[in-house]
TIPANU-466636 format. One record per residue: residue in one letter; residue number from 1; x, y, z of N, C-alpha, C in turn. Coordinates in steps of 0.02 Angstrom, whole numbers, always signed. Layout:
REM TIPANU-466636
+----+-----+--------+--------+--------+--------+--------+--------+--------+--------+--------+
: aa :   i :   n_xx :   n_yy :   n_zz :  ca_xx :  ca_yy :  ca_zz :   c_xx :   c_yy :   c_zz :
+----+-----+--------+--------+--------+--------+--------+--------+--------+--------+--------+
:  A : NUM :      X :      Y :      Z :      X :      Y :      Z :      X :      Y :      Z :
...
+----+-----+--------+--------+--------+--------+--------+--------+--------+--------+--------+
This chain:
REM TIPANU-466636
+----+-----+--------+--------+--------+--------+--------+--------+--------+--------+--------+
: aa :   i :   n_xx :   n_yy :   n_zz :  ca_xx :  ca_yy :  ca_zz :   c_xx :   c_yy :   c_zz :
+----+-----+--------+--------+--------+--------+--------+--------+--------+--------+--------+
:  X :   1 :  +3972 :    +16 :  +3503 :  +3923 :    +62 :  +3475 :  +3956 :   +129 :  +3460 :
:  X :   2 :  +3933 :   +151 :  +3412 :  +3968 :   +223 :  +3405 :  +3920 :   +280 :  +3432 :
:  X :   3 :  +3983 :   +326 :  +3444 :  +3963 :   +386 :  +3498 :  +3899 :   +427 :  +3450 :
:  X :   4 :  +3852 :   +474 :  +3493 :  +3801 :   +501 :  +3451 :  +3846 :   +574 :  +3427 :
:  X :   5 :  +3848 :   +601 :  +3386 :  +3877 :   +653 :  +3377 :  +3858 :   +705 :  +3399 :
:  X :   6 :  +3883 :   +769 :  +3401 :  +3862 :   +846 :  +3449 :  +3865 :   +889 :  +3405 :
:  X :   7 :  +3799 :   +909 :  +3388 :  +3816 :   +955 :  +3333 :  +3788 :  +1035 :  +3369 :
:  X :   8 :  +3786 :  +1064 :  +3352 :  +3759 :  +1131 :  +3386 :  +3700 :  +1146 :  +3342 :
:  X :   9 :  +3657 :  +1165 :  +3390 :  +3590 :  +1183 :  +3378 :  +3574 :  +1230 :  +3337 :
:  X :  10 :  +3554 :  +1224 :  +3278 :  +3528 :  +1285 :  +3226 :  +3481 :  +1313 :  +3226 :
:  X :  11 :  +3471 :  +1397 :  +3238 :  +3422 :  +1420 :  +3248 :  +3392 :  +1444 :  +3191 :
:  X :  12 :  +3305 :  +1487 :  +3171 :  +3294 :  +1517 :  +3130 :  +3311 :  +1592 :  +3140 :
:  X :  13 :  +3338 :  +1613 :  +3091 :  +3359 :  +1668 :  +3108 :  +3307 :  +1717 :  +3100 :
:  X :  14 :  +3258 :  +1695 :  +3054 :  +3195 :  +1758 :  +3033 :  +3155 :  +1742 :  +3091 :
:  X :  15 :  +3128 :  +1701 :  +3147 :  +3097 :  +1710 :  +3210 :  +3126 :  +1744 :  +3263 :
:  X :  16 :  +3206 :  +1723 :  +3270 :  +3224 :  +1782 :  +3290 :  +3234 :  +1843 :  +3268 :
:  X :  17 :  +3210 :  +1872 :  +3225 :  +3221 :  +1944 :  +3201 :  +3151 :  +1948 :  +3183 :
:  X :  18 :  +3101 :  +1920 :  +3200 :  +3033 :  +1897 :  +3204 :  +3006 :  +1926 :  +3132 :
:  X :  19 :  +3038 :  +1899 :  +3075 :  +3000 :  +1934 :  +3001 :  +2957 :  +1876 :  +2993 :
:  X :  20 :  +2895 :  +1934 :  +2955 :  +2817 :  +1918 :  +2966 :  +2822 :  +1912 :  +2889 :
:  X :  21 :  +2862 :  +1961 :  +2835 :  +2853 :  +1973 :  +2760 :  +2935 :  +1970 :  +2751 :
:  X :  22 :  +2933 :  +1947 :  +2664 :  +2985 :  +1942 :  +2650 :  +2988 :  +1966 :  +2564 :
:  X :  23 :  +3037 :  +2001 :  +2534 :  +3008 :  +2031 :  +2476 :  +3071 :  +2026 :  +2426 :
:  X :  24 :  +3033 :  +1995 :  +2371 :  +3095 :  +1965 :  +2318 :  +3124 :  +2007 :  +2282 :
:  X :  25 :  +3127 :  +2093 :  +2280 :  +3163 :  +2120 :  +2263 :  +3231 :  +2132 :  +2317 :
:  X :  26 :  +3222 :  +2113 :  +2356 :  +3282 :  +2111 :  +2391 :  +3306 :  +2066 :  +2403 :
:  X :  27 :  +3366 :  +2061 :  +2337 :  +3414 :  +1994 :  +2301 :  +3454 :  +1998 :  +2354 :
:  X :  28 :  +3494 :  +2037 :  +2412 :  +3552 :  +2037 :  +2416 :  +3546 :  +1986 :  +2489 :
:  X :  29 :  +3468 :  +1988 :  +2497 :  +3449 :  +1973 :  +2561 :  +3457 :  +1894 :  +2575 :
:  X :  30 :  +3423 :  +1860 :  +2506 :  +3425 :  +1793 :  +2483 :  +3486 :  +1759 :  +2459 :
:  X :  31 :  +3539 :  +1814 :  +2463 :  +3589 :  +1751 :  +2447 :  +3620 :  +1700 :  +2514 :
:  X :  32 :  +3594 :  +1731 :  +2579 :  +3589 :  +1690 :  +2626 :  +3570 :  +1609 :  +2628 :
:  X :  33 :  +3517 :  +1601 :  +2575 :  +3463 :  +1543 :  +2579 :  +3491 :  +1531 :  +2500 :
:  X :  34 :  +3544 :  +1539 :  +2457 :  +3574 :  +1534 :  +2407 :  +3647 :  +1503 :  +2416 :
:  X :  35 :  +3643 :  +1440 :  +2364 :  +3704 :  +1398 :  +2369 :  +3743 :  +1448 :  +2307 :
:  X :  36 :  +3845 :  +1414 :  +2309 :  +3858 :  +1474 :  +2253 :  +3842 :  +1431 :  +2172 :
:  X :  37 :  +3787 :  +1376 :  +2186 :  +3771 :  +1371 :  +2110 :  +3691 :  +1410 :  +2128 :
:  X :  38 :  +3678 :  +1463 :  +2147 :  +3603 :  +1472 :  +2163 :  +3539 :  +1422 :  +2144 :
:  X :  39 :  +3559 :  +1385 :  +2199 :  +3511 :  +1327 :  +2221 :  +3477 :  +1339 :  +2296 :
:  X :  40 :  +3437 :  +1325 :  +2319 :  +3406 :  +1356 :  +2355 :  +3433 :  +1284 :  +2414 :
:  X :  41 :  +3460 :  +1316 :  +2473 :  +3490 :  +1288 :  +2524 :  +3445 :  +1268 :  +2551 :
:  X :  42 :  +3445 :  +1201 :  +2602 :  +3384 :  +1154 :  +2623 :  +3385 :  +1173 :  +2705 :
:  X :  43 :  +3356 :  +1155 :  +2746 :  +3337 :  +1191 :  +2807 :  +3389 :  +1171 :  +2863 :
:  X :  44 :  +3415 :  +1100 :  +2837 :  +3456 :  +1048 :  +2878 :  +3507 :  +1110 :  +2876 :
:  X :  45 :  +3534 :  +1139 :  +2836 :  +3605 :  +1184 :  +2825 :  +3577 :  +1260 :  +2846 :
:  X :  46 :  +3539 :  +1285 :  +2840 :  +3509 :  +1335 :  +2850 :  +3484 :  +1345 :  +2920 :
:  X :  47 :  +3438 :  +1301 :  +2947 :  +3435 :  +1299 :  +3005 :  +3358 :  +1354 :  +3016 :
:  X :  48 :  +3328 :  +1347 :  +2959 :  +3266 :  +1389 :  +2956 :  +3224 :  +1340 :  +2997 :
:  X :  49 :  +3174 :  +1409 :  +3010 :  +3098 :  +1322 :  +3034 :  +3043 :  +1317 :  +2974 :
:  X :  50 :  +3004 :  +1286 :  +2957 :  +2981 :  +1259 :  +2915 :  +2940 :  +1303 :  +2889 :
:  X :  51 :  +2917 :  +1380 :  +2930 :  +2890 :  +1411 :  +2890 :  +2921 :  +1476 :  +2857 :
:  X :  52 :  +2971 :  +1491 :  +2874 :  +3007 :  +1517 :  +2831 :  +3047 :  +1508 :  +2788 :
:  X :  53 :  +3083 :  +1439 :  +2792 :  +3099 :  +1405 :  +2721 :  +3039 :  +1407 :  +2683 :
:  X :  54 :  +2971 :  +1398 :  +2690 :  +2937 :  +1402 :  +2635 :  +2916 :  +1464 :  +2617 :
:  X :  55 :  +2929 :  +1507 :  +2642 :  +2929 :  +1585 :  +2635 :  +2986 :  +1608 :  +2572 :
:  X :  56 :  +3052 :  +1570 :  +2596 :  +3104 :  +1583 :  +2550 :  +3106 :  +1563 :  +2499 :
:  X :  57 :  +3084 :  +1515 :  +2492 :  +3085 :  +1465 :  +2425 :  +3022 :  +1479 :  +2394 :
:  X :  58 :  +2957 :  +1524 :  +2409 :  +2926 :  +1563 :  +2356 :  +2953 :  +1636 :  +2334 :
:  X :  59 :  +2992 :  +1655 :  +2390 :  +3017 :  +1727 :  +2377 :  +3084 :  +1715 :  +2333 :
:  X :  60 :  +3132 :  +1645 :  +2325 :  +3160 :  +1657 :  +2265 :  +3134 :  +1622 :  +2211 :
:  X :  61 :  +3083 :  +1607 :  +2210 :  +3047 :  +1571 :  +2135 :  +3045 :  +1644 :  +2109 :
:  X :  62 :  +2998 :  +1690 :  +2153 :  +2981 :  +1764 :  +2128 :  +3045 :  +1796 :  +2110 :
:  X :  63 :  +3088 :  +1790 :  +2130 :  +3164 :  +1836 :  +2102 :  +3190 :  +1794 :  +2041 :
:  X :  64 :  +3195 :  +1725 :  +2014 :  +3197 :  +1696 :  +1961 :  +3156 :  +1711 :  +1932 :
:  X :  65 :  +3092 :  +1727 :  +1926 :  +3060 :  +1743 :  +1877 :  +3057 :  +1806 :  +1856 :
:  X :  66 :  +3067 :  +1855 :  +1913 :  +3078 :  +1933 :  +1877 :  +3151 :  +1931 :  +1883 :
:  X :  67 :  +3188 :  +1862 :  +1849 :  +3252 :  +1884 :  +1834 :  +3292 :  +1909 :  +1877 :
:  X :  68 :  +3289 :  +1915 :  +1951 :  +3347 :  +1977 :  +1977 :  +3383 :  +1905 :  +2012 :
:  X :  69 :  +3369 :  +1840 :  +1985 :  +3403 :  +1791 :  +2026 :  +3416 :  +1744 :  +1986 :
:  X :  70 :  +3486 :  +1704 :  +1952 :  +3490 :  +1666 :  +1910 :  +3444 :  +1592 :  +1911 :
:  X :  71 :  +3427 :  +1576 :  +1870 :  +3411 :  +1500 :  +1900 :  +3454 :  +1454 :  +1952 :
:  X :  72 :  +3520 :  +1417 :  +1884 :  +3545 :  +1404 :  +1911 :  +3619 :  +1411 :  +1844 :
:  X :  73 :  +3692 :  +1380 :  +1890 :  +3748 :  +1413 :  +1834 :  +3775 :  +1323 :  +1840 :
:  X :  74 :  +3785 :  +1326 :  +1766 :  +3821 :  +1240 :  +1762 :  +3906 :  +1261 :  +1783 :
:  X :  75 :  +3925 :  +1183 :  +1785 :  +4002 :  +1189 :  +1768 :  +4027 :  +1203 :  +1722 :
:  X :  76 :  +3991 :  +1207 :  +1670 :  +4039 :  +1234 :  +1617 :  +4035 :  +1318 :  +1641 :
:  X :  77 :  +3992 :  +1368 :  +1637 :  +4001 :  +1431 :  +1676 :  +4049 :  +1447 :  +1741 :
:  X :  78 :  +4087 :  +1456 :  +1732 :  +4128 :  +1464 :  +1813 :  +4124 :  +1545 :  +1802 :
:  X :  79 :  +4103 :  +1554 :  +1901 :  +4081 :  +1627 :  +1917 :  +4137 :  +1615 :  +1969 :
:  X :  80 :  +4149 :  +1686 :  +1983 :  +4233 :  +1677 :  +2011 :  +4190 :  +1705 :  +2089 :
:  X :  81 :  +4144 :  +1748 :  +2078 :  +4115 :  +1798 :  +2136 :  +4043 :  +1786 :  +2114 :
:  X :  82 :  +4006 :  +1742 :  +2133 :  +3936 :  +1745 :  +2086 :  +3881 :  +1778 :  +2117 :
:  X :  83 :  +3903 :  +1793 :  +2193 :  +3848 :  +1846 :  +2234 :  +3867 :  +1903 :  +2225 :
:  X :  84 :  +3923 :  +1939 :  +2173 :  +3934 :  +2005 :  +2176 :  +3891 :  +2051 :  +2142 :
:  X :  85 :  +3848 :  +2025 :  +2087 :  +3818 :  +2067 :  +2048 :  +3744 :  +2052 :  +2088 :
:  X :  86 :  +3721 :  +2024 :  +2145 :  +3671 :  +2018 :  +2192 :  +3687 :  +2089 :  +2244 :
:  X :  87 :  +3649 :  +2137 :  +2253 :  +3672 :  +2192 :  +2274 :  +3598 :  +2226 :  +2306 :
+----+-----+--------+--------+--------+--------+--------+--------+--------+--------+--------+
């Protein structure tokens, strides 16, 4: 049988820092919960709990739509630094 693996326990980081609100002008905040094709990172990797991933993932729909957050960048676009102009 194979061994169970040991992974270390992922916490949410917004329960510990106990945020109640979260606000989509603050891009620089979300590139946390941002892959570098800005895709919105899933909880397994993140390590959110389920109600603040869904907190994040309306707060960057809201920054894609007022633009301060790309959708997303193909391979043909190569960004060398693509969180630098996130500020």
């Amino acid at each position: 049988m194979a061994e169970k693996r040991k992974y270390k326990k992922r916490y949410c980081k917004y329960c510990e820092a106990k945020v109640d609100f979260m606000d989509y002008k603050d891009a620089g905040a979300l590139r946390f919960s941002l892959s570098e094709r800005y895709k919105i990172m899933p909880r397994r990797l993140t390590g959110n709990c389920k109600r603040h991933q869904d907190m994040i993932s309306i707060v960057i729909k809201r920054a894609r739509a007022a633009a301060l957050v790309p959708y997303t960048v193909t391979r043909k676009q190569v960004v060398v630094a693509p969180f630098e102009n996130l500020k």
